[in-house]
Wavefront OBJ file of the C-alpha trace (Angstrom):
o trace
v 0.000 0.000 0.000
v 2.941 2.056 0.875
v 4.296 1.953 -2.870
v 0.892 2.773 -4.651
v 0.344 6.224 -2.672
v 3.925 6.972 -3.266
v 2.975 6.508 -6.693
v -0.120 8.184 -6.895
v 1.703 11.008 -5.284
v 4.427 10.860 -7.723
v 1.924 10.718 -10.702
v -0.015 13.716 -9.521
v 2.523 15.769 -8.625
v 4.132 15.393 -12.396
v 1.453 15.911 -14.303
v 0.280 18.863 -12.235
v 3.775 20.533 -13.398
v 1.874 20.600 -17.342
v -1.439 21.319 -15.396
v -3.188 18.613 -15.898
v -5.078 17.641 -12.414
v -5.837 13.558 -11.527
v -9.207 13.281 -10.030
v -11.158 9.771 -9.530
v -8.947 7.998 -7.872
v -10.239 4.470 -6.681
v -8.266 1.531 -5.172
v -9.628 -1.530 -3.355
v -7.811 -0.860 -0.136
v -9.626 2.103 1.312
v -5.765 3.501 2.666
v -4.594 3.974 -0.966
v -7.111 6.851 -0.895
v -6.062 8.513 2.362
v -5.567 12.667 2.173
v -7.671 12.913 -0.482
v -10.650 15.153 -0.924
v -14.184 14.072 -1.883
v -13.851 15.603 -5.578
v -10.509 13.614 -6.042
v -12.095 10.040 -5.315
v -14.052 7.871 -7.626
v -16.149 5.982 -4.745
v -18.505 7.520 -3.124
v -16.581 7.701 -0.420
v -12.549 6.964 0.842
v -13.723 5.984 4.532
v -15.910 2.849 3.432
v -17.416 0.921 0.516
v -20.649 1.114 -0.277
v -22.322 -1.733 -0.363
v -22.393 -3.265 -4.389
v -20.620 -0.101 -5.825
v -19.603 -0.262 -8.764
v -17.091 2.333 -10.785
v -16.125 2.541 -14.371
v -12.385 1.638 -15.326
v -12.002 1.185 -19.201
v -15.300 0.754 -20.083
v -15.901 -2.121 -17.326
v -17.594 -2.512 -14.091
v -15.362 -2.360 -10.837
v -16.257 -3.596 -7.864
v -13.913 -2.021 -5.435
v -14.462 -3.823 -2.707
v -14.545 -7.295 -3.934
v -12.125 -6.639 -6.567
v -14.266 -8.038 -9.042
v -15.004 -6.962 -12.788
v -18.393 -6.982 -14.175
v -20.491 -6.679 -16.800
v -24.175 -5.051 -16.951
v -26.159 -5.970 -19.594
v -28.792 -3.529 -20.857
v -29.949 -5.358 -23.781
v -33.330 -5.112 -24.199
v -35.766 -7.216 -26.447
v -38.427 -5.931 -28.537
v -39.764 -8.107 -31.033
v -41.726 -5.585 -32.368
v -39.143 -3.367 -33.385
v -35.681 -5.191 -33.948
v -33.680 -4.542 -37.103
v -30.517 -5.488 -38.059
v -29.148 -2.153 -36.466
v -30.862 -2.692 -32.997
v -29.583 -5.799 -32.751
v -25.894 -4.835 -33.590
v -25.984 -1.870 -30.921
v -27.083 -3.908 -28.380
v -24.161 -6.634 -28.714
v -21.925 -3.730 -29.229
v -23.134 -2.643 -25.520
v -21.016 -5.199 -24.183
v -17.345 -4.446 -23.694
v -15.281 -6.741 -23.327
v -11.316 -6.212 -24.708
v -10.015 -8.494 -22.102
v -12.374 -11.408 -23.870
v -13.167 -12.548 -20.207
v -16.818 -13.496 -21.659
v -15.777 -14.349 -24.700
v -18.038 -17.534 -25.159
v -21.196 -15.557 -24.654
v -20.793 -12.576 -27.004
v -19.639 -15.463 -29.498
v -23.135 -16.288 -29.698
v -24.265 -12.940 -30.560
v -21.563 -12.876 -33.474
v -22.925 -15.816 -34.472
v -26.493 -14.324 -35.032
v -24.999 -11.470 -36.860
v -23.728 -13.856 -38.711
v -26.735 -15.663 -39.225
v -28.494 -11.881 -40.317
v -25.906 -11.541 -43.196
v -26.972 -14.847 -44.352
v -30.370 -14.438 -44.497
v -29.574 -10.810 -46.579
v -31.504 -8.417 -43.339
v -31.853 -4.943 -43.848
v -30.099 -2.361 -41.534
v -33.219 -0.367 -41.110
v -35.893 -2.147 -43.089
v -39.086 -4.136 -41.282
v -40.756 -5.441 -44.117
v -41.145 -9.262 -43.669
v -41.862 -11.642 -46.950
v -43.881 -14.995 -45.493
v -44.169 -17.605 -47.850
v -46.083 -20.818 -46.941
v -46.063 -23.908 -48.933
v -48.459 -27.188 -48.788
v -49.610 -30.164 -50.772
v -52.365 -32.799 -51.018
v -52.706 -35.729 -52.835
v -54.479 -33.779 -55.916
v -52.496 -30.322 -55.745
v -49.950 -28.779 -54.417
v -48.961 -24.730 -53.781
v -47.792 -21.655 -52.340
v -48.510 -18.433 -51.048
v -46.571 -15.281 -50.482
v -47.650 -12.427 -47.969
v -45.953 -8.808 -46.927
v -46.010 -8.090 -43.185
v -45.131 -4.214 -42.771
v -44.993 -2.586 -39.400
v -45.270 0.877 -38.630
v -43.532 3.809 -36.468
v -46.631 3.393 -34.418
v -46.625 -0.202 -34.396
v -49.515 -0.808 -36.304
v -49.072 -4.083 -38.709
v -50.711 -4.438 -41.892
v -50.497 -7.804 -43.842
v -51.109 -8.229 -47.923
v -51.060 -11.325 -49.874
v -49.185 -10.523 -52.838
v -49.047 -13.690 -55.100
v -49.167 -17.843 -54.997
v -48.845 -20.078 -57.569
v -50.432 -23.842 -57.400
v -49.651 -26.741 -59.772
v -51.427 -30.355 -59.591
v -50.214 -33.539 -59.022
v -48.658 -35.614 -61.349
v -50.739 -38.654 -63.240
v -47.741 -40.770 -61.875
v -48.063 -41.158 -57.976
v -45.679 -39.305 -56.041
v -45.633 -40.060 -52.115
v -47.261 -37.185 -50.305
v -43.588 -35.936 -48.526
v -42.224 -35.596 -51.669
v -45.532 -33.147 -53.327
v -44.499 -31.156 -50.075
v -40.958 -30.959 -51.317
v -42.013 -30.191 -54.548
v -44.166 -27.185 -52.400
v -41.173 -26.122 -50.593
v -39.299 -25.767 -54.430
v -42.490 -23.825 -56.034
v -42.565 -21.588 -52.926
v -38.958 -20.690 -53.217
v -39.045 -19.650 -56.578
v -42.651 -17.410 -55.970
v -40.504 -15.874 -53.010
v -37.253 -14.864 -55.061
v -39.391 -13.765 -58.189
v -41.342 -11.107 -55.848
v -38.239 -10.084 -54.095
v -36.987 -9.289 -57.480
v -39.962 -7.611 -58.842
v -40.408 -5.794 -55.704
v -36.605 -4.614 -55.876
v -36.386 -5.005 -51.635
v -33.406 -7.141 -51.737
v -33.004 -6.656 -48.118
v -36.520 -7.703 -46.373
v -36.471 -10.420 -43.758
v -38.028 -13.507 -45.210
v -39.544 -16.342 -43.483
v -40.298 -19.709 -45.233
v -43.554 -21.841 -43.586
v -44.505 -25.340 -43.815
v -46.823 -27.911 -42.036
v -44.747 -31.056 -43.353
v -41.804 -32.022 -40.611
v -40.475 -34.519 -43.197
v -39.970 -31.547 -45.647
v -38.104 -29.300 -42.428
v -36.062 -32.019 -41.936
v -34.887 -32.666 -45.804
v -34.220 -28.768 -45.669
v -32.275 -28.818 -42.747
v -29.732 -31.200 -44.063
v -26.855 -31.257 -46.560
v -28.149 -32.686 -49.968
v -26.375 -35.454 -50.348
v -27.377 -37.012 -46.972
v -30.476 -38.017 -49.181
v -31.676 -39.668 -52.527
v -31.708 -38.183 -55.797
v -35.406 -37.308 -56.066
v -35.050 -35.355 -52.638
v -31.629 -34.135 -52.941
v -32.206 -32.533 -56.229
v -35.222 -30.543 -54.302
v -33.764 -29.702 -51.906
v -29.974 -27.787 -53.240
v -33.000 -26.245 -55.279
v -34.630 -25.122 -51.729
v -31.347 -23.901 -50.682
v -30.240 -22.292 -53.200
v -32.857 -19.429 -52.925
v -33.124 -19.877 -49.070
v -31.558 -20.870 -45.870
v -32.541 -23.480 -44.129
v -33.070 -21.389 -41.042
v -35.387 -19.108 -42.885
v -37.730 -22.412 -42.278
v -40.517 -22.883 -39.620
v -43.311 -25.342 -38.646
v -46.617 -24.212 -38.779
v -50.187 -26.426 -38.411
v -52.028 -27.398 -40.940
v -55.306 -25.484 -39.872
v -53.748 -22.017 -39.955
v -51.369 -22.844 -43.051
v -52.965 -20.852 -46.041
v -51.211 -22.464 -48.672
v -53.377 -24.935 -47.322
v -56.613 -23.585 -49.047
v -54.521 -23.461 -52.312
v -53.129 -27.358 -52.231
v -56.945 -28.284 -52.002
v -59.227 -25.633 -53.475
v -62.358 -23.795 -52.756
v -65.559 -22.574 -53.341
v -65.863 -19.153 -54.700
v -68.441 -18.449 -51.834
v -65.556 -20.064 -49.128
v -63.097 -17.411 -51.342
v -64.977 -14.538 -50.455
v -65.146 -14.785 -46.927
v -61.907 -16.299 -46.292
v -59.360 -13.967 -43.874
v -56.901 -16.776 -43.855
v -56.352 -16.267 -47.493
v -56.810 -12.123 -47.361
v -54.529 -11.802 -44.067
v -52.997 -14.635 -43.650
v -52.942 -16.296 -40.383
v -54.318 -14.508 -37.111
v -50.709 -14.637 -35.359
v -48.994 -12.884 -38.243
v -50.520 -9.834 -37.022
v -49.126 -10.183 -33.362
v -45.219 -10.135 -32.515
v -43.197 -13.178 -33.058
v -43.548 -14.611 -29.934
v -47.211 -15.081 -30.680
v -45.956 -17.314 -33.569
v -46.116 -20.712 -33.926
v -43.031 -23.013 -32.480
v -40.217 -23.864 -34.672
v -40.249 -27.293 -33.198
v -42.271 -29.692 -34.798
v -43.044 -33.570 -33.388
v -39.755 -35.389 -33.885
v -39.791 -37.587 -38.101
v -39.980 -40.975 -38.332
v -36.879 -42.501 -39.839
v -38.690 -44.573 -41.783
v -40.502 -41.576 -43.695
v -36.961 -40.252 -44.785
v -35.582 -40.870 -48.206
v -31.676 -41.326 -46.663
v -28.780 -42.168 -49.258
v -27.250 -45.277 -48.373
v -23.026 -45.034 -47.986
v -20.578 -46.953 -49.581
v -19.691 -48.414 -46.478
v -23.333 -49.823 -46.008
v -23.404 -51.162 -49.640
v -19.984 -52.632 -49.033
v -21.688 -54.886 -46.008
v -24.515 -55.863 -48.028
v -22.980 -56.916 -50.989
v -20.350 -59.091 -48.798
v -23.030 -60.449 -46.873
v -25.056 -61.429 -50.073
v -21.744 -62.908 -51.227
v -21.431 -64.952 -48.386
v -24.685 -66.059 -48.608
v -24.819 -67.431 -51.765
v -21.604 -69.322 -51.638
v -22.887 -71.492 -48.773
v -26.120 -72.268 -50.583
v -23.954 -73.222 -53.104
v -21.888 -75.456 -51.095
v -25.034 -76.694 -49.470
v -26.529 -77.398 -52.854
v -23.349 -79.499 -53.517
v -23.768 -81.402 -50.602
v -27.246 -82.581 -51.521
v -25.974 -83.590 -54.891
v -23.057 -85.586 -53.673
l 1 2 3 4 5 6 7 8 9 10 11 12 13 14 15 16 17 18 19 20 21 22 23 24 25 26 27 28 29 30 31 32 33 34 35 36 37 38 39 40 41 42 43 44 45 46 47 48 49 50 51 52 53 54 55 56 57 58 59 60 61 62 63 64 65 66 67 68 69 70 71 72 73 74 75 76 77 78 79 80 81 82 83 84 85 86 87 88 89 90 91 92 93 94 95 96 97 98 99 100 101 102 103 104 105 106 107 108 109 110 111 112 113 114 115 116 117 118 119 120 121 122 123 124 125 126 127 128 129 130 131 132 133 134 135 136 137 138 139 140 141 142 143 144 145 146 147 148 149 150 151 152 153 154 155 156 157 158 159 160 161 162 163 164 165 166 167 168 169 170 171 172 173 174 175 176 177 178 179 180 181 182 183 184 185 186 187 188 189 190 191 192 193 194 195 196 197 198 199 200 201 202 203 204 205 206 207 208 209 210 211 212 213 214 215 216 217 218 219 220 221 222 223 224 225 226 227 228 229 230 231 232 233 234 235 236 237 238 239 240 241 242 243 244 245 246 247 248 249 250 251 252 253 254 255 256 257 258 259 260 261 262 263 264 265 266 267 268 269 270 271 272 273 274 275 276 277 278 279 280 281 282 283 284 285 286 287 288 289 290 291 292 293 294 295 296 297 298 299 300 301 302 303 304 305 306 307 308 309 310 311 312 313 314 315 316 317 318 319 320 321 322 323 324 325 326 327 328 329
């Protein structure tokens, strides 16, 4: 203690010769800060320590007393409001050049990350929500713009779908809802070009977890038919752009099986879209879907599996051969 108020002494003394005056000194040993006045300390006071004080030193929280550096975190969430920028000023909020919570803010970069992916505006709120769907006669998608405004009024406008029908040769109902997922990609990128908003948020919607899970994955982890689809899929979208959503509030829904004109007319779900678009995304519907049957998937098989097979059906047929022989002799 002796050697730090020599050198705070030393220090002020010097620097006072060019007229420069040090003021906020703290320490975590209360006698470090004897003989000086109340406008020359950074605590709140040099006789004790407030209980839970905390002072600034290069951008960090100080705990004096506990000699203990923290960091507050006055990130707020607003679902109604986030851009690209918000986001970014809030994880710059936490300052950390030492890298002591390194492993948290990593997961902020990440999402950053993810936002440059996905293409996000810095400013813009406009959200594109496609939704795709199939039956056994049809299958289709629908596009809708979700705009909020400064006052936080949302307005919602279907602006285009396309449908196709079935092929004559069957076609397993996972795969029409691939084939959904593809059309509904392509509706998506042609209105983001027409439109000319390269930079709106864009979420993709189906009610098919088989389909979510083909998306999710690499290509080649399945068979051609699927594969094919789904580097389509990916080429115009990300596979976190993707979300569940049920089948009863799924408008693409109304287009994979058709309607009355009388149903047309007084349909919302077409007009609007779903009820929860309107509300902030926590009203929306869970991106976790019931886990897939195995069975359902169309997974390529490895060389390693065809290399067991064909040995085992090797084997096989050498010792009914032999058996054969047997007989004969």
């Amino acid at each position: 203690m002796e050697e730090t108020i020599a050198l705070r002494r030393e220090l002020s003394e010097l620097l006072a010769k060019g007229g420069f005056e040090l003021r906020k000194w703290t320490s975590n040993l209360l006698g470090v800060l004897s003989g000086l006045s109340a406008d020359h300390t950074g605590t709140q006071s040099s006789l004790y320590f407030v209980p839970n004080e905390t002072v600034k030193a290069l951008g960090i929280s100080w705990k004096p007393e506990t000699d203990d550096l923290c960091f507050d975190s006055n990130v707020g969430i607003d679902d109604t409001s986030s851009t690209m920028r918000s986001i970014l000023s809030n994880i710059a909020k936490m300052y950390d050049p030492l890298g002591l919570i390194a492993p948290i803010l990593v997961r902020a970069k990440m999402l950053m990350q993810e936002l440059w992916l996905l293409k996000s505006g810095w400013n813009e709120p406009v959200e594109f929500h496609t939704f795709t769907d199939a039956s056994e006669a049809a299958y289709g998608a629908c596009t809708y713009v979700r705009c909020e405004t400064t006052k936080g009024e949302v307005q919602i406008s279907l602006l285009a779908s396309k449908s196709r029908v079935a092929p004559l040769k069957r076609v397993t109902l996972p795969r029409l809802e691939l084939s959904a997922a593809v059309l509904g990609a392509h509706l998506h990128h042609r209105i983001k070009n027409a439109m000319q908003i390269a930079s709106a948020e864009s979420i993709f919607w189906s009610d098919s977890t088989v389909t979510l899970k083909w998306i999710a994955s690499p290509p080649n982890t399945w068979k051609t038919f699927v594969a094919n689809r789904v580097a389509e899929v990916q080429h115009f979208s990300h596979p976190r752009q993707w979300r569940h959503v049920p089948g009863t509030c799924n408008p693409a829904d109304l287009v994979s099986r058709g309607m009355s004109a009388t149903h047309f007319k007084q349909s919302t779900l077409w007009k609007s879209g779903p009820d929860w678009l309107a509300h902030p995304s926590s009203f929306w519907p869970s991106s976790n879907p019931e886990p897939v049957d195995d069975m359902d998937l169309e997974t390529r098989q490895n060389g390693t599996h065809y290399s067991l097979l064909h040995t085992f059906c090797v084997q096989h047929e050498a010792e009914s051969t032999n058996a054969a022989a047997s007989v004969a002799c």
